[in-house]
C-alpha positions as CSV (number, residue, x, y, z in Angstrom):
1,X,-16.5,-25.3,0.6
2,X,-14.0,-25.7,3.5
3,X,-14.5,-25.3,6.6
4,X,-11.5,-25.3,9.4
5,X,-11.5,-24.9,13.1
6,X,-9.9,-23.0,15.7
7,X,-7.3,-25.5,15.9
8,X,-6.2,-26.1,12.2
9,X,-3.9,-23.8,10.2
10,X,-3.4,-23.8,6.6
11,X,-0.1,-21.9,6.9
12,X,0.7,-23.4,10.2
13,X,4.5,-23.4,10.6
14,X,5.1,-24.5,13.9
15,X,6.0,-20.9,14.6
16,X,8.5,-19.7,17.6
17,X,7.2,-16.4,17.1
18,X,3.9,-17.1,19.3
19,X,6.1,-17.9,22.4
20,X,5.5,-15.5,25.3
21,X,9.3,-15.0,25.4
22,X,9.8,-14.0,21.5
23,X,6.5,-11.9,21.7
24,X,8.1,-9.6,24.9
25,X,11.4,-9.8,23.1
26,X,10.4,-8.1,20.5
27,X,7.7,-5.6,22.4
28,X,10.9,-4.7,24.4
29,X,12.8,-3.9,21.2
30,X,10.1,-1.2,20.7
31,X,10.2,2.4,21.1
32,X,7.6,3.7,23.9
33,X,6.0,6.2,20.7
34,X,6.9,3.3,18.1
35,X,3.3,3.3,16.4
36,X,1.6,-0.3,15.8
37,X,-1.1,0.0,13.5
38,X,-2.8,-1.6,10.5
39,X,-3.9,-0.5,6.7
40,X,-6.9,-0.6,4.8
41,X,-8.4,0.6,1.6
42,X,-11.7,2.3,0.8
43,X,-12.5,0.2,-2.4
44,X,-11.3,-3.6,-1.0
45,X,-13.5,-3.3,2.3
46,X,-16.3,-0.4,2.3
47,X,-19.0,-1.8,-0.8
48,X,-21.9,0.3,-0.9
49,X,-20.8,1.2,-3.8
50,X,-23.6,3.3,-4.9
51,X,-24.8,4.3,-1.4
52,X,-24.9,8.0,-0.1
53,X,-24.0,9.7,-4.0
54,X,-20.8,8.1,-4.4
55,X,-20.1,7.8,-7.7
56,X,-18.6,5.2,-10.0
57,X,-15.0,5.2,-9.8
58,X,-12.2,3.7,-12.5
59,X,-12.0,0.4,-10.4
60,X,-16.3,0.5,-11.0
61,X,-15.7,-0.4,-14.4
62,X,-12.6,-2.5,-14.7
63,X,-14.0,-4.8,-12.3
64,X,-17.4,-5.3,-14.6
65,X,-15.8,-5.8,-17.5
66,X,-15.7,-10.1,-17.7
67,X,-12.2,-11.5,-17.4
68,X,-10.3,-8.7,-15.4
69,X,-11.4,-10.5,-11.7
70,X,-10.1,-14.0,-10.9
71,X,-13.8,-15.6,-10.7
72,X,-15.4,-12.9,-11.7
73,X,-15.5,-11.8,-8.0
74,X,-17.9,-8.2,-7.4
75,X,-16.0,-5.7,-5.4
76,X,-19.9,-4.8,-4.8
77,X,-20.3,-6.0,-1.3
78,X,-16.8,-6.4,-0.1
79,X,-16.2,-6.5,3.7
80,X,-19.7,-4.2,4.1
81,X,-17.8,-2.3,6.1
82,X,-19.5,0.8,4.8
83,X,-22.4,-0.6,7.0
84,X,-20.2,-2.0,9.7
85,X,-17.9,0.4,10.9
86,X,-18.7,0.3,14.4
87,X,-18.3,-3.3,14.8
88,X,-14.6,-2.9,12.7
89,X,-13.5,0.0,15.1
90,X,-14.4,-2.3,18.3
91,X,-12.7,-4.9,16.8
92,X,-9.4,-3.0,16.7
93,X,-9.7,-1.3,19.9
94,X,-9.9,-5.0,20.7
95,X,-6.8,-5.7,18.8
96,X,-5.0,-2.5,20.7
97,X,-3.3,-0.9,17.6
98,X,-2.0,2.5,18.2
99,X,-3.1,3.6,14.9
100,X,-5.8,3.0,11.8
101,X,-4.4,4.0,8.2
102,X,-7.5,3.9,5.7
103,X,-8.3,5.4,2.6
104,X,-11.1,8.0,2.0
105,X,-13.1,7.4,-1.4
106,X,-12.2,10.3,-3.8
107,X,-15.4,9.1,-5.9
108,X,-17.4,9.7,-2.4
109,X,-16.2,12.9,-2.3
110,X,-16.4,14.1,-5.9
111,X,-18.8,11.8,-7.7
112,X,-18.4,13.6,-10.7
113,X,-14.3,14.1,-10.0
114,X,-14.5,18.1,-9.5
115,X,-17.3,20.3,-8.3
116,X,-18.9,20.6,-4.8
117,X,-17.6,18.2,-2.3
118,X,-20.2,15.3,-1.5
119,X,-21.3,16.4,2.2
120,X,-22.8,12.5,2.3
121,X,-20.1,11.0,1.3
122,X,-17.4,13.0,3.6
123,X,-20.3,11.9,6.7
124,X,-19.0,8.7,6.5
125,X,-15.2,9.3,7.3
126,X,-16.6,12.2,9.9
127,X,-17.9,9.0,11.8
128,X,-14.8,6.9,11.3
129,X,-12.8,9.5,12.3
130,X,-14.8,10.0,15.7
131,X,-15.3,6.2,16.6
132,X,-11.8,6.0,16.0
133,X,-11.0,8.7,18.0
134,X,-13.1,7.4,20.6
135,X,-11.7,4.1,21.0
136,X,-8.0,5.6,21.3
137,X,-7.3,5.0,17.9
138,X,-4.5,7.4,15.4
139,X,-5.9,8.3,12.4
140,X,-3.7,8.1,9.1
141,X,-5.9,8.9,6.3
142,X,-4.8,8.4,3.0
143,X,-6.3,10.4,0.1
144,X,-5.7,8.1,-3.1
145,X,-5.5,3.9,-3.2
146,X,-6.2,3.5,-6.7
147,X,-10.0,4.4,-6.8
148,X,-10.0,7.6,-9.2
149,X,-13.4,8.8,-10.3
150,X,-14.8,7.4,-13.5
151,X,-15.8,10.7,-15.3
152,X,-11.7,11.3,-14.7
153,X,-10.8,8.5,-16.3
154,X,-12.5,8.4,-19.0
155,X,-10.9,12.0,-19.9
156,X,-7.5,10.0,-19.5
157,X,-7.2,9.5,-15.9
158,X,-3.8,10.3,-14.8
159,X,-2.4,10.2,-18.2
160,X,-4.1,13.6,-18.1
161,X,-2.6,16.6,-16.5
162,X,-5.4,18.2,-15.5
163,X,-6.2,14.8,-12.9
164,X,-3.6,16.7,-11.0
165,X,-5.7,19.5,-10.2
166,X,-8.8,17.7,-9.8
167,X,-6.6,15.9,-7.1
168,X,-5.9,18.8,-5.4
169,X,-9.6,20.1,-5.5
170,X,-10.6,16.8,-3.4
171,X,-7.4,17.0,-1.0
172,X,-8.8,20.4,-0.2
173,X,-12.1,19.5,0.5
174,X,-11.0,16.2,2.6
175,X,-8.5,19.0,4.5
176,X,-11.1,21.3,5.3
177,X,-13.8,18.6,6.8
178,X,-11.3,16.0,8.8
179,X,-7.9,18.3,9.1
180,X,-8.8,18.8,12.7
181,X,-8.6,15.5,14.0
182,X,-6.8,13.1,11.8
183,X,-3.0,12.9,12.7
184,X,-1.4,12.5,9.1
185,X,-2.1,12.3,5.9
186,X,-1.0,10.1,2.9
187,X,-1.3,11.5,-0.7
188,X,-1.2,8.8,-2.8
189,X,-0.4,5.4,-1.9
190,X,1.9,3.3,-4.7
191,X,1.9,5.3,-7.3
192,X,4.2,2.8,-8.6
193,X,1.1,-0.1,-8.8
194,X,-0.8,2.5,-10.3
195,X,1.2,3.5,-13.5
196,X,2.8,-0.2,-14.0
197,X,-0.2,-2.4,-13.2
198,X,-3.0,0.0,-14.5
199,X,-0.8,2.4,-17.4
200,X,1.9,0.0,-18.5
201,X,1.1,-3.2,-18.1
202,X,-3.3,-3.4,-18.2
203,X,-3.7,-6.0,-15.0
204,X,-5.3,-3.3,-12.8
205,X,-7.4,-0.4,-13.7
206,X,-7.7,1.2,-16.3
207,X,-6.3,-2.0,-17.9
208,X,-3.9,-0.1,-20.3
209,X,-0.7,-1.5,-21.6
210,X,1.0,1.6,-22.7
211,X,4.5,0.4,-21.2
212,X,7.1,3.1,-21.1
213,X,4.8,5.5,-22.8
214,X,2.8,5.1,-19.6
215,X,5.4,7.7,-17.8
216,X,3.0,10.4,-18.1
217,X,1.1,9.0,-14.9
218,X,3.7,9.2,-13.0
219,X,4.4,12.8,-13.8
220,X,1.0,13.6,-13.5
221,X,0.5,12.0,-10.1
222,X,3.7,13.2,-8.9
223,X,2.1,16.4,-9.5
224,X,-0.8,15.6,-7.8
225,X,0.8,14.6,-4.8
226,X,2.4,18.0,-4.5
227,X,-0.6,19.9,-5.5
228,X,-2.7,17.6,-2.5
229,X,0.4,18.9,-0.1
230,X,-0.4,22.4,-0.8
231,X,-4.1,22.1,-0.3
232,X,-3.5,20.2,2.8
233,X,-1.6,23.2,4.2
234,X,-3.5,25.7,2.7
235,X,-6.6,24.0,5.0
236,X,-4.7,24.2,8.0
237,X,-4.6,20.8,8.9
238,X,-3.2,19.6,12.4
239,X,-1.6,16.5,11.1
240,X,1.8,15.4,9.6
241,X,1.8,15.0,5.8
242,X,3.5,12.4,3.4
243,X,3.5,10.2,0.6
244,X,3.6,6.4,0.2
245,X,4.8,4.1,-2.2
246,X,6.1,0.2,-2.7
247,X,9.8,0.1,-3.0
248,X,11.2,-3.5,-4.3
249,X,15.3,-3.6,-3.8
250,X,16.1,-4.6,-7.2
251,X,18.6,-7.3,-8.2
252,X,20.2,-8.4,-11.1
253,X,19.8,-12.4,-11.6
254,X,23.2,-12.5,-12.8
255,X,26.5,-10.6,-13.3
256,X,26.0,-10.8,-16.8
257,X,26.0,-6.9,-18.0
258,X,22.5,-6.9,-19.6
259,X,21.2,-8.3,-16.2
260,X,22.7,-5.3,-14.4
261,X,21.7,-3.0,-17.2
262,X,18.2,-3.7,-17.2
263,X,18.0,-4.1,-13.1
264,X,19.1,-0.3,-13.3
265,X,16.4,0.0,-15.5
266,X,14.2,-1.9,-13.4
267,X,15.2,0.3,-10.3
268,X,14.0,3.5,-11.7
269,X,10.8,2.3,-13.0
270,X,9.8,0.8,-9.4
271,X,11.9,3.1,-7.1
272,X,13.6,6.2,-8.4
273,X,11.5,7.9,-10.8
274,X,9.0,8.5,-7.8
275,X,11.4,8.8,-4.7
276,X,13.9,11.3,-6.6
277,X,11.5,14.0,-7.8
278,X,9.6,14.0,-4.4
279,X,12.7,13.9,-2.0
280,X,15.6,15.8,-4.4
281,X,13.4,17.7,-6.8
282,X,14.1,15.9,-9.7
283,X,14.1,13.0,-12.2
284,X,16.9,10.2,-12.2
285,X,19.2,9.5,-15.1
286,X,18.6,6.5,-17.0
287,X,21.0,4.4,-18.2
288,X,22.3,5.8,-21.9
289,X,21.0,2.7,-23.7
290,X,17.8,3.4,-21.7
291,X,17.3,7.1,-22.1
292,X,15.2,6.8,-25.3
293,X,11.9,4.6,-23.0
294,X,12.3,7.6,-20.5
295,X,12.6,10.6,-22.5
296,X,9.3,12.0,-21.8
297,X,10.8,12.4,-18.1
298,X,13.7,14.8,-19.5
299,X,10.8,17.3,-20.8
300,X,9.7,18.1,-17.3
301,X,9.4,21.5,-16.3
302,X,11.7,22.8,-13.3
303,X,8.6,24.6,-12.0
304,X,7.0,21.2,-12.1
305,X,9.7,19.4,-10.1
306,X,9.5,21.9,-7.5
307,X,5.7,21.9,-6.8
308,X,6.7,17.9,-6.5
309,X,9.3,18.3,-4.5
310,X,7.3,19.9,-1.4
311,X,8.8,19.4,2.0
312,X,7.0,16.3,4.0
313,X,6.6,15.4,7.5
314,X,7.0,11.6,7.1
315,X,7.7,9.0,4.1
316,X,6.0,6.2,3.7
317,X,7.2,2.6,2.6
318,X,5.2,-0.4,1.5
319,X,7.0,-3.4,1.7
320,X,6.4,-7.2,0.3
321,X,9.5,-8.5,-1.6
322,X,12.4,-8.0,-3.7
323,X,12.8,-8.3,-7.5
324,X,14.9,-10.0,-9.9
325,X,15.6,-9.0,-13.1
326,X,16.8,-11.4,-16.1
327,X,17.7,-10.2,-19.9
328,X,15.2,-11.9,-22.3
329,X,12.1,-12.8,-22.1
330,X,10.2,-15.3,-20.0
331,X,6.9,-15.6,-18.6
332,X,4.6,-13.0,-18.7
333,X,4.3,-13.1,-14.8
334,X,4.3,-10.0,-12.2
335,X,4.0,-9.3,-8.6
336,X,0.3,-8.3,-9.5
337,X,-0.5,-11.4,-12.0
338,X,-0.1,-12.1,-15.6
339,X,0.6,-9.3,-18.4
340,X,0.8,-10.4,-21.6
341,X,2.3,-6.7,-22.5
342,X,6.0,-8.7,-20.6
343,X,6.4,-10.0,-24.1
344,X,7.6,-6.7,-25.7
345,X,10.1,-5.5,-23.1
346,X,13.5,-7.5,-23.2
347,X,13.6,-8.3,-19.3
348,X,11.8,-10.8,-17.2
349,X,11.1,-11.2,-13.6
350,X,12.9,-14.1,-12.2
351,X,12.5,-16.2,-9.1
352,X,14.0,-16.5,-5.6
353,X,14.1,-20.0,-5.3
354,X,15.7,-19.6,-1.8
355,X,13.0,-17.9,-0.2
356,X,9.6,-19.8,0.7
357,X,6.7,-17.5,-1.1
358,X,3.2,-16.1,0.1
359,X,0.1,-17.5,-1.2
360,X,0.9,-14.6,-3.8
361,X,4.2,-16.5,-4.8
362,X,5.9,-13.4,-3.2
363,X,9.4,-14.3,-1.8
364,X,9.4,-14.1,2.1
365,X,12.6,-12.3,2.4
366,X,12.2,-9.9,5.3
367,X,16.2,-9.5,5.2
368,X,15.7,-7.5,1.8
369,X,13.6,-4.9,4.5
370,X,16.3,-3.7,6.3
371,X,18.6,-3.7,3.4
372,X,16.2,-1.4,1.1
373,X,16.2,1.2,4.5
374,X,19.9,1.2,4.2
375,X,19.7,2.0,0.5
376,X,17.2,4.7,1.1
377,X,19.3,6.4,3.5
378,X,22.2,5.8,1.4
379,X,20.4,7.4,-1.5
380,X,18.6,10.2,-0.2
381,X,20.5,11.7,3.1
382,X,19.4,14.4,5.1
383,X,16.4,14.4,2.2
384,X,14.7,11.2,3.5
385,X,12.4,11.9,6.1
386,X,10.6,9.9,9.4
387,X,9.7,6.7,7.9
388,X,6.7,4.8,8.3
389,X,6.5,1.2,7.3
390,X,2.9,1.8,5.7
391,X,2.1,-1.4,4.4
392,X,3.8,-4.8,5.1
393,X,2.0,-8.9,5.7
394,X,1.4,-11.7,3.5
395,X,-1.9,-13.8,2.2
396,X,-1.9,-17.5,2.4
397,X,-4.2,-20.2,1.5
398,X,-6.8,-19.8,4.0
399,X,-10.6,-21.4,3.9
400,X,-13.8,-19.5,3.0
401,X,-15.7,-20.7,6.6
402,X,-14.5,-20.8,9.8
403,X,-15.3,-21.7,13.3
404,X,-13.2,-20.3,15.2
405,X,-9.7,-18.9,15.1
406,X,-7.2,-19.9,12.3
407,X,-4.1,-21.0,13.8
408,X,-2.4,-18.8,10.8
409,X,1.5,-19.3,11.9
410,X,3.2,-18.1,9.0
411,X,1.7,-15.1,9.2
412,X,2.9,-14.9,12.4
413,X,6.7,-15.7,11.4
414,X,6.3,-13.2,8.4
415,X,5.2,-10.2,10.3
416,X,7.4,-11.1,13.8
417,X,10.7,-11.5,11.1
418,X,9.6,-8.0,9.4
419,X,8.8,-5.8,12.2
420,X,12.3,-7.2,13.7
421,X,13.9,-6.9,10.7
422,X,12.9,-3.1,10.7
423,X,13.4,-2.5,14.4
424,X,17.0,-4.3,14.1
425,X,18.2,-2.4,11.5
426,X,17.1,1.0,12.3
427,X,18.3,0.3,15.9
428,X,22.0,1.6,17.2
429,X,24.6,-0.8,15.2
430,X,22.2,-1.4,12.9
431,X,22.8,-1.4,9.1
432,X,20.3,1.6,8.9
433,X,20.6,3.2,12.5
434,X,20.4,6.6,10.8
435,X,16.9,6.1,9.1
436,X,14.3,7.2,11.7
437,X,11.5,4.7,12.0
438,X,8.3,6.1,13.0
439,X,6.0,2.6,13.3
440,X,4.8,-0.2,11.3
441,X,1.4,-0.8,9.5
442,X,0.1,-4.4,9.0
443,X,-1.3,-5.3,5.5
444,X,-4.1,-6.0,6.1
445,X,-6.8,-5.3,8.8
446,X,-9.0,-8.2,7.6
447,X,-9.7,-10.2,4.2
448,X,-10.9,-8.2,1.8
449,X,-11.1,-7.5,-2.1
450,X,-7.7,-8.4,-3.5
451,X,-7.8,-6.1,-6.9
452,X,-7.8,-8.5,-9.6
453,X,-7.2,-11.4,-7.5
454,X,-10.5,-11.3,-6.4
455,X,-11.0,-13.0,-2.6
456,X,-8.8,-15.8,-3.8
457,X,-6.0,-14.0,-1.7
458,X,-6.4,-13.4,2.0
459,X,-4.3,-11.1,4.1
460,X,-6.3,-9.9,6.9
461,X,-5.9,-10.4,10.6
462,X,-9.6,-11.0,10.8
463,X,-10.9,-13.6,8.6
464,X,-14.2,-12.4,6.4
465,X,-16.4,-15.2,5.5
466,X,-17.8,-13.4,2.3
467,X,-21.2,-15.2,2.3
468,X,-22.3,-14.3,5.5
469,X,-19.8,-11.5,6.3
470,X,-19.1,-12.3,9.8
471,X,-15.4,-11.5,10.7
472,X,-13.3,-14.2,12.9
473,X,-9.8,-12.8,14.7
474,X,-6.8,-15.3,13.3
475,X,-4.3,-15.9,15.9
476,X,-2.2,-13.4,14.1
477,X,-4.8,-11.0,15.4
478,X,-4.0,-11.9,19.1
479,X,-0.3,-12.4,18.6
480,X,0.0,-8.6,17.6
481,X,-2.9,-7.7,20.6
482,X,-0.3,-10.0,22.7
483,X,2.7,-7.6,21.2
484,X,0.9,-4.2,22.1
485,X,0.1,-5.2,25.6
486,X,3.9,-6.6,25.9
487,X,5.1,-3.4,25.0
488,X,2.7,-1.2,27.2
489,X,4.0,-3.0,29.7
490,X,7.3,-2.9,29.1
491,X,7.3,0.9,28.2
């Protein structure tokens, strides 16, 4: 097993973007109540998965079942950080992030997936809550990342209507126990990944390859999100409420009319059949060729679309690359891995061979950021709220052991090119000066359990040696310290 020291790097570029000049550049092209923070979710770092009466939860089982992890990785242990919180808080009040954004288990919560809230489970995020509180921290909590109770799943999970309510019975309860200190809440995060990786295409949880007869998930989550908004309020929580989800600009990988077709296509199934419905109240128009794969959609209820359509504080944005769409098909690849369901839709995703790619093979294109804000604003208007870049960083090949810190430049370059991409464009002259940009999230906080890719695929600021759990800062991890202390003392 490797082992690298403070002075190697693995994706060491050289990078300009650790120079004390380009790091108080940028710090000075920062807002004084522009928010710095980083992202996190429940199921890739806490483990303990069976501590304190949380129950199983959909992600449980897919990940037991042999063949769904890359090396049969457990999500068992994870980062501990169930058990280690208070080391992980210290080490981002080291850091000096403005703000946390984590998930809250919903299987903690309800075990079962209805009936009375898990006070032991809800103790846990109480503490977070306080120690982040504590060491000047923002709290974002985000309700769903993909980690739905098992009982609920197995009655269809959010193929199921009723999911929605059961949603809204654990916002509620979340609302009621942290709604006086945490200072916005996320609904659901991607519900994109969600419905394509686990409904239509079977390489996430639940592992179902429904395709375009998946669409009921996205109903049905869209309704939970609405349902969670209500509850939220109905609590009286103090914080700002929104909604999150990965948008990918979508292009066509040629002129040719079937590429442009089927990128429209494309477009709805990753952006608009989400974004519409909450922000305008209701479902985009497909293509006329297309309409027949979306025609579940066109049964909605207007009733429906308005519980959906609640108004938000805030929208949320996960960003990581864009996507191009070719007629035919071609390898079963995806963002999230290898679907052999690709063979019975006539598209495939093409590469960028003009971008260098992540250790995902994700195209570094941090101009496609400020682009995609333009869109949004260009698409929604006065409907689009704040914005928060929730999610946004890159994995690279990185050891398993350390001894000190990773000299991880390309990491560096990737998240000093996106944050400036967003500041730039959002800025006065910029291509998307009227979006208003709230703050930026890294993905991710430290290694942690990549979904079906295992540990193979490390984001984190911190590097996790998942053997002996001890956590080492990257020098990505001091160049953003470096970038919060540059703007405090520019502001």
């Amino acid at each position: 097993m490797a082992v690298q020291n403070a002075d190697a790097g693995s994706n060491d570029s050289g990078s300009a973007a650790v120079t004390a000049d380009a790091v108080n550049n940028l710090a000075g092209r920062l807002r004084p109540d522009f928010t710095l923070g980083v992202a996190a979710a429940a199921f890739q770092i806490e483990g303990a998965l069976a501590a304190d009466g949380r129950g199983p939860s959909g992600w449980d089982a897919f990940a037991a079942k042999p063949g769904n992890i890359l090396h049969g990785h457990s999500p068992a242990v994870a980062c501990d950080h169930y058990n280690r919180v208070p080391e992980d808080v210290a080490l981002m009040r080291e850091l000096g992030i403005d703000s946390y954004r984590f998930s809250i288990s919903w299987p903690r919560v309800h075990p079962d997936g209805s009936g009375t809230a898990n006070p032991r489970g809800l103790d846990f995020y109480d503490r977070l809550v306080d120690l982040l509180l504590a060491a000047g921290i923002s709290p974002m909590a985000t309700l769903y990342h993909w980690d739905t109770p098992l009982p609920l799943e197995r009655s269809g999970g959010w193929m199921n209507r009723a999911t929605a309510g059961r949603f809204a019975e654990y916002a509620a309860a979340a609302g009621q126990r942290l709604g006086d200190r945490v200072a916005q809440w996320v609904t659901l995060n991607e519900p994109v990944s969600v419905t394509l990786n686990g409904y239509a295409l079977g390489v996430h949880a639940p592992g179902r390859d429904l395709l375009f007869k998946a669409l009921p998930s996205v109903h049905h989550q869209l309704l939970g999100h609405g349902l969670a908004v209500q509850a939220l309020r109905a609590a009286g929580v103090a914080g700002s409420i929104g909604v999150t989800n990965l948008h990918s600009p979508v292009r066509p990988a040629t002129r040719r009319l079937a590429d442009r077709l089927l990128a429209k296509v494309c477009d709805l199934v990753l952006n608009r059949v989400y974004a519409d419905p909450i922000l305008l109240g209701r479902y985009p128009a497909p293509p006329l060729a297309a309409r027949p794969w979306f025609r579940f959609l066109s049964r909605t209820s207007d009733d429906d679309l308005r519980l959906i359509s609640q108004p938000l504080d805030f929208y949320g944005v996960n960003y990581y690359y864009p996507v191009r769409v070719a007629a035919g098909q071609g390898p079963p690849e995806t963002p999230a891995g290898n679907a052999r369901a690709m063979a019975r839709v006539p598209f495939h995703f093409a590469a960028f061979p003009e971008y260098a790619t992540t250790g995902f093979g994700w195209p570094v294109a941090p101009d496609h950021l400020g682009i995609l804000l333009r869109e949004l604003k260009d698409r929604y208007g006065e409907a689009l709220p704040p914005v928060y870049i929730t999610e946004s960083g890159a994995s690279f090949p990185e050891p398993e052991h350390v001894t000190g810190p990773i000299a991880d430049s390309g990491r560096i370059d990737y998240l000093a090119h996106h944050l400036g991409q967003a500041v730039n464009a959002t800025a006065a002259g910029g291509i998307a000066h009227d979006v208003q940009l709230l703050g930026y999230f890294v993905w991710t906080f430290m290694d942690n359990f990549e979904w079906a890719a295992g540990y193979s695929q490390r984001f984190g600021l911190v590097h996790v040696d998942f053997e002996t759990l001890k956590r080492t800062p990257k020098k990505s991890f001091y160049w953003l310290q470096a970038l919060s202390r540059a703007r405090a003392r520019t502001a």
